[in-house]
KOLGU-4560 file (N, C-alpha, C; in nm, 3 decimals, padded with zeros to 5 digits):
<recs>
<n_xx: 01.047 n_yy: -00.149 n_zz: -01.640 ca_xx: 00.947 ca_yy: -00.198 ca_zz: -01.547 c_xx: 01.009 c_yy: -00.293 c_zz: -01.445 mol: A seq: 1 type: UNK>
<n_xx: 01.130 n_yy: -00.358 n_zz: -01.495 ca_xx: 01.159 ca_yy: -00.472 ca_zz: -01.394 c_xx: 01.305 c_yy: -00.403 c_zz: -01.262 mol: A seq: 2 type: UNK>
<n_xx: 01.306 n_yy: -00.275 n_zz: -01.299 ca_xx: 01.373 ca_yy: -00.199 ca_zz: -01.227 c_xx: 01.273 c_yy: -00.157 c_zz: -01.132 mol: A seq: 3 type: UNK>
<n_xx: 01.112 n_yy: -00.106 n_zz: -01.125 ca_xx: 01.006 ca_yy: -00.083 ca_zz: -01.050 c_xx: 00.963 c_yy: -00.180 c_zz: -00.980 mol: A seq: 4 type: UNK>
<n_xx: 00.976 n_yy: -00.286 n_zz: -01.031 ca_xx: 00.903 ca_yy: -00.431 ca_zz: -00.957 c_xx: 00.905 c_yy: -00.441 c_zz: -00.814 mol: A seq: 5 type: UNK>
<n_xx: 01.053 n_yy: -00.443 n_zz: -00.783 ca_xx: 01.065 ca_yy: -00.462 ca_zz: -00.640 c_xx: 01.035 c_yy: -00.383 c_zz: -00.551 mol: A seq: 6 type: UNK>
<n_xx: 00.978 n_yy: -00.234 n_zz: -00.544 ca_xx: 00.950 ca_yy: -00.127 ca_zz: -00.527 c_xx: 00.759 c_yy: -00.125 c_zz: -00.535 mol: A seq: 7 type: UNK>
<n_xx: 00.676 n_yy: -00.235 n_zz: -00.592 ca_xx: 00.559 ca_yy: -00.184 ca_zz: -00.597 c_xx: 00.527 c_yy: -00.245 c_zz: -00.410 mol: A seq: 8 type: UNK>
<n_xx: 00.566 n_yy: -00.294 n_zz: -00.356 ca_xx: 00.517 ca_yy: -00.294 ca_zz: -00.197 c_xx: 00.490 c_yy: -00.175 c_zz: -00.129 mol: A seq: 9 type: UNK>
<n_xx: 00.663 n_yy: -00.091 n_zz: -00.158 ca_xx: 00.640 ca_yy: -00.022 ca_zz: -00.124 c_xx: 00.559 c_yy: 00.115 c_zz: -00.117 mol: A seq: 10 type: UNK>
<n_xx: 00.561 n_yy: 00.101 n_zz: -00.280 ca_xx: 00.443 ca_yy: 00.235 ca_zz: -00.347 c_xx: 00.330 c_yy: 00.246 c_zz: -00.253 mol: A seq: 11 type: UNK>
<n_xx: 00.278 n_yy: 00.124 n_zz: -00.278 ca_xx: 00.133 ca_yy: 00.067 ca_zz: -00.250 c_xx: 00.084 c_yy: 00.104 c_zz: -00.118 mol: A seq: 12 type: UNK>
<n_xx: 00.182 n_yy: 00.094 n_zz: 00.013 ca_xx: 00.198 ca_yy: 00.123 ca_zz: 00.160 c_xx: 00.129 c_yy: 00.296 c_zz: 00.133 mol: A seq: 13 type: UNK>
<n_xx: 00.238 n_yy: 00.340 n_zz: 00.073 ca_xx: 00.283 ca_yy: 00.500 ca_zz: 00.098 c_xx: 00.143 c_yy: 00.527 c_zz: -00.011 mol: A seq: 14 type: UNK>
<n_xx: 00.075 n_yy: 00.500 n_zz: -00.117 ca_xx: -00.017 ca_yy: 00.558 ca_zz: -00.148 c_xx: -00.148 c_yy: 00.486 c_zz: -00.069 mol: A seq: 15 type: UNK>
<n_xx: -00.190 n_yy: 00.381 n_zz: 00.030 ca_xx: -00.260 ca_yy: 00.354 ca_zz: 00.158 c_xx: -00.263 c_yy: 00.474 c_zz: 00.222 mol: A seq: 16 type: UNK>
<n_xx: -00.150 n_yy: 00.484 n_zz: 00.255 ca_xx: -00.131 ca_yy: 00.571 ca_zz: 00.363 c_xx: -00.177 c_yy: 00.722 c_zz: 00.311 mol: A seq: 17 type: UNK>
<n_xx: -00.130 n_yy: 00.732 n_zz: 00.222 ca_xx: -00.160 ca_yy: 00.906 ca_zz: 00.178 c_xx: -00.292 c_yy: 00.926 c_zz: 00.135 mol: A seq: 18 type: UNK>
<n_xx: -00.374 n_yy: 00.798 n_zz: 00.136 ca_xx: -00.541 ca_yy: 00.812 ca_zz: 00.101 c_xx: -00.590 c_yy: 00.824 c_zz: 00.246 mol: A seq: 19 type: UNK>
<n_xx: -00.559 n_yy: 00.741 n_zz: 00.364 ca_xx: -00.582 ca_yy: 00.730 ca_zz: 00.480 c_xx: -00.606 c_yy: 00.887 c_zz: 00.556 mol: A seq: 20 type: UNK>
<n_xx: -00.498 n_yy: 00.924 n_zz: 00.539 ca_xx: -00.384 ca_yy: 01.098 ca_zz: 00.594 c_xx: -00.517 c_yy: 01.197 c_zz: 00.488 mol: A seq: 21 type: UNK>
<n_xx: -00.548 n_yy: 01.184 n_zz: 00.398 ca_xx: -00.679 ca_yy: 01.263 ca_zz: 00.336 c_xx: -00.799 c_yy: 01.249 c_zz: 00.312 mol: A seq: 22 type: UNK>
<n_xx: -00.821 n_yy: 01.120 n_zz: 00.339 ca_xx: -00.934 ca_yy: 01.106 ca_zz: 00.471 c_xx: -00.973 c_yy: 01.188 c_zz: 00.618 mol: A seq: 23 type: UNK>
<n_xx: -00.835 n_yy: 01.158 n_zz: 00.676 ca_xx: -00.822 ca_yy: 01.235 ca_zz: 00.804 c_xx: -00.880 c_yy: 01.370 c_zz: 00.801 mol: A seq: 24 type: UNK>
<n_xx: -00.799 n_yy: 01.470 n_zz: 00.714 ca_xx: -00.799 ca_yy: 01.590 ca_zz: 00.698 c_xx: -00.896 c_yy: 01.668 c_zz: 00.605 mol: A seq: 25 type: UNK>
<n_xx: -00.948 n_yy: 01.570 n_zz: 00.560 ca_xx: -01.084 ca_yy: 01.643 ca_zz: 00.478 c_xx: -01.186 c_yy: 01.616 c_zz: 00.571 mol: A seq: 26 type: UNK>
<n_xx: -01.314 n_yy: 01.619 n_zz: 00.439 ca_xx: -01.454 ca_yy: 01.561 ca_zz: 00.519 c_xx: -01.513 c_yy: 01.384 c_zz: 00.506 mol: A seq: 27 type: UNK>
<n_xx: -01.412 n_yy: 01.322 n_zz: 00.400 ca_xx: -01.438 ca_yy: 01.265 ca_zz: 00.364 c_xx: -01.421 c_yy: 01.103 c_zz: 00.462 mol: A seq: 28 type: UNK>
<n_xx: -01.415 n_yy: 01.129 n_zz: 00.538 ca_xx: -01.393 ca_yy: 01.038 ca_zz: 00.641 c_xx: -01.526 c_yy: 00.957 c_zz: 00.681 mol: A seq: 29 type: UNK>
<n_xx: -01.642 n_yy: 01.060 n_zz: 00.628 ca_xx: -01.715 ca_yy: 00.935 ca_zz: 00.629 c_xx: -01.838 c_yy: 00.843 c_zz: 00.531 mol: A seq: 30 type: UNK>
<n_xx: -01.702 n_yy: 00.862 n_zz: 00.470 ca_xx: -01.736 ca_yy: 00.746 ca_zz: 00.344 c_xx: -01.633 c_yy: 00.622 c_zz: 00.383 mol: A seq: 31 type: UNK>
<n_xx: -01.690 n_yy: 00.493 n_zz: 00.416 ca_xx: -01.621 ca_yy: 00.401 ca_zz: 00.467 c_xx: -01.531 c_yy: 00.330 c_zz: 00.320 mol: A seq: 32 type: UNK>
<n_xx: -01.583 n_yy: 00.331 n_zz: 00.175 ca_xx: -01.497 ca_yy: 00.309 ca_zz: 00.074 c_xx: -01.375 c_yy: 00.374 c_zz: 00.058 mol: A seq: 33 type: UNK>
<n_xx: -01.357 n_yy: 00.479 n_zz: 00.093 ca_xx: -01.206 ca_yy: 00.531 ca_zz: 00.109 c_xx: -01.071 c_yy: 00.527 c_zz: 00.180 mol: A seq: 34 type: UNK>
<n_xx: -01.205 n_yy: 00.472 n_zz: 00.331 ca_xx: -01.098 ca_yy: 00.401 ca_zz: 00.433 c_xx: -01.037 c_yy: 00.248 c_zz: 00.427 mol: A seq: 35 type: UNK>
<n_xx: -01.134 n_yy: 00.172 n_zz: 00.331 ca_xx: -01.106 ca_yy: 00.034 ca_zz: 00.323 c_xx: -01.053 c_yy: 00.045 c_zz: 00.204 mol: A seq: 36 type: UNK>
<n_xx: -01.040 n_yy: 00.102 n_zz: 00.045 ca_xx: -00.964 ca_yy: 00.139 ca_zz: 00.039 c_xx: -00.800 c_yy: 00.131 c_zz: 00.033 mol: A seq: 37 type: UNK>
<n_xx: -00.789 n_yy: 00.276 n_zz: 00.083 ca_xx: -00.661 ca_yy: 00.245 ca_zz: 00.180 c_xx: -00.601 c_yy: 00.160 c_zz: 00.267 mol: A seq: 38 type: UNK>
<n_xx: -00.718 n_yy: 00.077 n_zz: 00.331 ca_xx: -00.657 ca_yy: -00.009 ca_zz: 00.429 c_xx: -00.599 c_yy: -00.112 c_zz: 00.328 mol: A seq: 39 type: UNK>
<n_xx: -00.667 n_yy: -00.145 n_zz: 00.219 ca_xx: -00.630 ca_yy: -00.304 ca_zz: 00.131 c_xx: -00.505 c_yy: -00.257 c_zz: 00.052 mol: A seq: 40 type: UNK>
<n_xx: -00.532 n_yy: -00.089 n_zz: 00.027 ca_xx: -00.354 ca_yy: -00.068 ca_zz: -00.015 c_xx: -00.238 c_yy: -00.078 c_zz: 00.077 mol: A seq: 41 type: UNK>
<n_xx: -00.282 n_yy: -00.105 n_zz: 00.173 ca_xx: -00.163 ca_yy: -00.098 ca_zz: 00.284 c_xx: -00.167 c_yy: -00.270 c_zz: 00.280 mol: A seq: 42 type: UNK>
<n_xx: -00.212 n_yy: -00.336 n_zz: 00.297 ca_xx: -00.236 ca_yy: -00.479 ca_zz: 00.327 c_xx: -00.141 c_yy: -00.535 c_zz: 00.176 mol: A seq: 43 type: UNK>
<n_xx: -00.230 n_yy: -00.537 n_zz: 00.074 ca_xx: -00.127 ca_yy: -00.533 ca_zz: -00.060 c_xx: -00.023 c_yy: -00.509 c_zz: -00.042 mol: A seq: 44 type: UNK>
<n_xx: 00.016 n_yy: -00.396 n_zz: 00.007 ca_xx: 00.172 ca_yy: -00.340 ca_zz: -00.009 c_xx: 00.267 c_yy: -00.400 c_zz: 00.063 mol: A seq: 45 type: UNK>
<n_xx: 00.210 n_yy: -00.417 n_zz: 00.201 ca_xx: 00.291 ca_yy: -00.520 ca_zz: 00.282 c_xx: 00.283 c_yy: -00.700 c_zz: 00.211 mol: A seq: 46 type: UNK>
<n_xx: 00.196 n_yy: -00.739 n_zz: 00.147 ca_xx: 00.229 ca_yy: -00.889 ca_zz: 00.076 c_xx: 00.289 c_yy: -00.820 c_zz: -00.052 mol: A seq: 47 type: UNK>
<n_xx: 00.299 n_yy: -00.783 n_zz: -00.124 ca_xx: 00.398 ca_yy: -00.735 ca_zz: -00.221 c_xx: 00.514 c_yy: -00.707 c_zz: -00.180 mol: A seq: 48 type: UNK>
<n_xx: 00.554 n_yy: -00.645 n_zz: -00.070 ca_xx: 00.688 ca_yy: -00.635 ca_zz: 00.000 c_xx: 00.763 c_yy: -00.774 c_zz: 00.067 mol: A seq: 49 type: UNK>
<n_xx: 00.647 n_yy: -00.839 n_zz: 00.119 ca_xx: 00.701 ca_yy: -00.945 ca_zz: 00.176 c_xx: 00.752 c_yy: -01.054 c_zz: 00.070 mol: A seq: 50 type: UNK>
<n_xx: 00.656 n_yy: -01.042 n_zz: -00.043 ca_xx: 00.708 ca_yy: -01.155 ca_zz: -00.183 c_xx: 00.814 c_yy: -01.113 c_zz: -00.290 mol: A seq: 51 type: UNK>
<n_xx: 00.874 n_yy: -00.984 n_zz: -00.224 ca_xx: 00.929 ca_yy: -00.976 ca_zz: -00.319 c_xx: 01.103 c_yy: -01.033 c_zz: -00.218 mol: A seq: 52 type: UNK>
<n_xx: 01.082 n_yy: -00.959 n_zz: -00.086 ca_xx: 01.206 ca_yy: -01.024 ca_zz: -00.023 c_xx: 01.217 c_yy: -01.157 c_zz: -00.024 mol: A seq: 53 type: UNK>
<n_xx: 01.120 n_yy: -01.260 n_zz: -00.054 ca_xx: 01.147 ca_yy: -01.395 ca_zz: -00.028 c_xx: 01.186 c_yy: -01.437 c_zz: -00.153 mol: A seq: 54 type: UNK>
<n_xx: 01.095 n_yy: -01.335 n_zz: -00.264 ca_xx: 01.190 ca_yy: -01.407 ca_zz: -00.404 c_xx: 01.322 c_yy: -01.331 c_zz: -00.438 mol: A seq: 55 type: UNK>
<n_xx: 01.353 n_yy: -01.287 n_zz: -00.394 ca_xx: 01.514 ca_yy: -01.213 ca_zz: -00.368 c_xx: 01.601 c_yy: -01.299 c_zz: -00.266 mol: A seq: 56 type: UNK>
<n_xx: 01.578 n_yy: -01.378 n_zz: -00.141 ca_xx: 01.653 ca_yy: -01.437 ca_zz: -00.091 c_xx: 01.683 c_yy: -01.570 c_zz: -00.122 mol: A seq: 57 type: UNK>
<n_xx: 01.801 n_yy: -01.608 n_zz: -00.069 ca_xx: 01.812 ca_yy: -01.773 ca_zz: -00.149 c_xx: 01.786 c_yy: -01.855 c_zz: -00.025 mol: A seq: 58 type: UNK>
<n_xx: 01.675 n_yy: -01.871 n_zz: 00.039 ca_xx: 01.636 ca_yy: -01.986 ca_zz: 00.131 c_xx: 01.497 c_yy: -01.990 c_zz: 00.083 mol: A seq: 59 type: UNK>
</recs>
């Protein structure tokens, strides 16, 4: 698991995004829970990415 850790930002982005992208392409676009959603997995993923570079750097 602590080999995955640094990696859940990024998951998180790319499964946002791939809920977003099937939204698009279905019908389901208008159900606004699927789009927000995705949007908070993208939001998550980017503060999970950002905390993990700051606890990885030494400043």
């Amino acid at each position: 698991m602590k080999k995955l850790t640094p990696f859940v930002g990024i998951i998180l982005i790319i499964i946002g995004t791939l809920v977003l992208i099937a939204t698009r392409f279905s019908t389901l676009s208008t159900h606004n829970s699927l789009l927000i959603t995705g949007l908070l997995c993208i939001i998550a993923g980017i503060w999970f990415h950002i905390r993990s570079i700051k606890h990885d750097s030494r400043f």
